[in-house]
C-alpha positions as a printed Julia matrix, in Angstrom:
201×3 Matrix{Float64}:
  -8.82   -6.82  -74.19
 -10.57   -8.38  -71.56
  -7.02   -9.67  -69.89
  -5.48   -5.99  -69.99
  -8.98   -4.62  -68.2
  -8.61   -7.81  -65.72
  -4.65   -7.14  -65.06
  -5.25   -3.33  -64.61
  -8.19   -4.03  -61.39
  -5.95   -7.26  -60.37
  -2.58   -4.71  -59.99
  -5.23   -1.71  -58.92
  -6.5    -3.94  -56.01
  -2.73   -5.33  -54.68
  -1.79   -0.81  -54.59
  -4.82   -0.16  -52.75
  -4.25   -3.51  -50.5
  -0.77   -2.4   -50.04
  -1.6     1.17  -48.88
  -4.27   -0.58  -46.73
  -1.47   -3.05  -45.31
   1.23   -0.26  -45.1
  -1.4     2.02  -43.22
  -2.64   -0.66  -40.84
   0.67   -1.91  -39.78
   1.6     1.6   -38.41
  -1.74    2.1   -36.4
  -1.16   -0.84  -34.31
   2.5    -0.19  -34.02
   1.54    2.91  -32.83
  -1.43    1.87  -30.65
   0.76   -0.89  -29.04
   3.69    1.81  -28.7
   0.58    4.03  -27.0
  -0.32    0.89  -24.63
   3.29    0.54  -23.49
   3.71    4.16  -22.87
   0.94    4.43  -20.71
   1.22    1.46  -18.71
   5.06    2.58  -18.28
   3.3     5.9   -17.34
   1.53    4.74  -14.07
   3.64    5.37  -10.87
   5.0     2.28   -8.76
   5.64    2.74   -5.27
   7.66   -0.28   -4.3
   7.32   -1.36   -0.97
  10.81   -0.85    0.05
  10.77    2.98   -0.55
   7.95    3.36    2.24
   9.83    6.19    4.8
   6.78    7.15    6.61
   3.94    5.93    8.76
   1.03    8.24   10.62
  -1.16    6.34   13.03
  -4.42    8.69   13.47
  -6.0     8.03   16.77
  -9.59    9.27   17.38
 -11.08    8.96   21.08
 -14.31    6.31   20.74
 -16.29    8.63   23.46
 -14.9    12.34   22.14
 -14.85   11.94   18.46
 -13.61   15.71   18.81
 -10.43   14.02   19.99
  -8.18   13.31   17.49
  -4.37   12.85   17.43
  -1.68   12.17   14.49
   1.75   10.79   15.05
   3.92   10.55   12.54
   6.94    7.94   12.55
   9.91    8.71    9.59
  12.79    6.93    8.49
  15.78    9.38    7.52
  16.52    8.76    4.09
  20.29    6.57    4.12
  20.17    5.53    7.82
  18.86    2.0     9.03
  18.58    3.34   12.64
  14.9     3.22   13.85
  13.77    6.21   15.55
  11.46    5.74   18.58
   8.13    8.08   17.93
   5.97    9.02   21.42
   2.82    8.93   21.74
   0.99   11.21   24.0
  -3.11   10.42   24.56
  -5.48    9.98   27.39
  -6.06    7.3    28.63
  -9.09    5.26   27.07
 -10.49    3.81   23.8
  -9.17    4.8    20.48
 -10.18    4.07   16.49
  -6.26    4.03   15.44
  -6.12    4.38   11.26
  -2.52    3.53   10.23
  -1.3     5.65    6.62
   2.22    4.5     4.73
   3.63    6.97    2.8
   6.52    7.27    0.14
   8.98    9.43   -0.78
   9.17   10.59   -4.72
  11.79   13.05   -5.5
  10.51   16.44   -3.28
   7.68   15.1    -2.41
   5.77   12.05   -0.05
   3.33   10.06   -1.8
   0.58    8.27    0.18
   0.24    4.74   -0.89
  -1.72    3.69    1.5
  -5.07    2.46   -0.79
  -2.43    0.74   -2.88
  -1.16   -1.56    0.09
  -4.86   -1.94    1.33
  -6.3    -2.59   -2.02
  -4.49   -2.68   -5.33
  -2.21   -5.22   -3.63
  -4.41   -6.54   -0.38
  -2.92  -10.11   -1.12
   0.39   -8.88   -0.57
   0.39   -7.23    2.61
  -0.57   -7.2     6.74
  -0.11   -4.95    9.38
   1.15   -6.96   12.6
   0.89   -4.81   16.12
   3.44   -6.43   18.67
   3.07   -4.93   22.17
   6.42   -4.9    24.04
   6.76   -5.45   27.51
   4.42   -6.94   28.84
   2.32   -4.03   27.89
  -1.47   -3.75   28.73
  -2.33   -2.19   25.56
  -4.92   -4.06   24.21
  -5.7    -4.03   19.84
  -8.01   -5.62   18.41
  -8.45   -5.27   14.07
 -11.85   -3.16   13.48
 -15.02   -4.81   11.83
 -14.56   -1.97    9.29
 -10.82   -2.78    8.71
 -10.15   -3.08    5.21
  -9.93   -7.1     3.98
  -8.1    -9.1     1.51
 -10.05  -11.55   -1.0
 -10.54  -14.45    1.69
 -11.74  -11.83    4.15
  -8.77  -11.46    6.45
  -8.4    -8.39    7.99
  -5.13   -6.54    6.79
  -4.72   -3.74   10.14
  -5.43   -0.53    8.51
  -8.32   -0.25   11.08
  -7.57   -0.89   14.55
  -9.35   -0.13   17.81
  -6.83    0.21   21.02
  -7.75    0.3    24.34
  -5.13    1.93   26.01
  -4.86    2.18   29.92
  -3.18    4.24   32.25
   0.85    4.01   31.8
   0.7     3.24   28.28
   3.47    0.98   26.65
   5.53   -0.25   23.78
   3.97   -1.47   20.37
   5.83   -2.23   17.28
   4.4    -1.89   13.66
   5.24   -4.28   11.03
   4.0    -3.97    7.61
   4.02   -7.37    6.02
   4.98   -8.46    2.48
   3.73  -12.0     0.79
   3.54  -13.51    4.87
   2.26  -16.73    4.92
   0.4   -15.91    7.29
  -2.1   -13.35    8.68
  -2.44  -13.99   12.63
  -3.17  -10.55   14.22
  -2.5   -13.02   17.37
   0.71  -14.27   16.27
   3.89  -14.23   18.86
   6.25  -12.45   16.85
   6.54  -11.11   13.14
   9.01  -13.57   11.96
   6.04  -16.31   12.62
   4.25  -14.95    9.93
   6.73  -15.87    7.34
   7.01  -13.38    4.69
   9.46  -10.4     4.56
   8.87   -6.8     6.59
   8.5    -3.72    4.36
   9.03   -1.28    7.05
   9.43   -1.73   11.01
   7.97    1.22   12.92
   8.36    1.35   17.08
   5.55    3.64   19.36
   6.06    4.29   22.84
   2.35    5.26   24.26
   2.38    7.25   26.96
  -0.75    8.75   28.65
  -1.37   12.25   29.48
């Protein structure tokens, strides 16, 4: 009598350790299904879909002052458009924005360059020319984790005449020289190539 009692909670215990098994199995199917789906669900911008740049100048004695020019790359052309700049003479705070195209709309992805992947990227500023323009990174510009300044920040002194500068927005360079000679010294590959011709009012 004893054995039947003992075999009835022994096969008792294996159904409810079953429906235990069977019911735990699915919750972290479904909670790792739920994981995947939402890390799937988080937008990537990669860097080769960045079409636009705005470089937001804001005069250092007028505050009141402030200019945006915006620099776009047609979508299914590799020609690179020449944007003007027209300012006054004198001392600007220049903030630089990237921006990406998603379906109708343009998606600014600018913390994600100077944050999420800070590592990963550097603005360069070449001036053309022998142009007088002189840029220097801000002390607020934003860093990477060994403190080098990444050009999001810039201030530009920008005398009488103007010039030529060229943007470069730098993936994995080797490098981070904001006084380097050229871009390809930096090692690394561009994202985007943007060229500003400053003239002064």
């Amino acid at each position: 009598m004893k054995n039947k009692i003992t075999i009835k909670i022994i096969r008792n215990l294996l159904t409810y350790f079953s429906v235990f098994l069977i019911i735990f199995i699915g919750f972290i199917s479904c909670s790792s299904d739920d994981k995947y789906d939402i890390i799937n669900s988080i937008p990537e911008h990669e860097h080769e879909e960045i079409s636009k740049i705005v470089l937001k100048f804001i005069n250092l004695t007028d505050p009141t002052l402030v200019r945006e020019f915006s620099y776009q790359v047609k979508e299914g052309t590799t020609e690179l458009p020449l944007t003007l700049v027209n300012i006054p003479a004198g001392t600007y705070n220049v903030e630089t924005y990237f921006y990406s195209a998603h379906g109708d709309h343009i998606h600014d992805v600018t913390d994600e360059i100077f944050i999420e992947d800070a590592e990963d990227h550097f603005v360069y500023y070449q001036k053309l020319n022998n142009s007088q323009i002189n840029i220097k990174y801000a002390a607020e510009d934003r860093v990477d984790a060994q403190g080098r300044k990444l050009g999001h920040k810039t201030l530009w002194n920008v005398p009488k005449g103007g010039g030529m500068v060229y943007l470069y927005l730098m993936h994995q360079s080797a490098d981070k020289n904001p006084d380097a000679p050229s871009a390809g010294q930096l090692g690394g590959e561009i994202d985007i190539e943007a060229h500003f011709e400053i003239k002064t009012d």
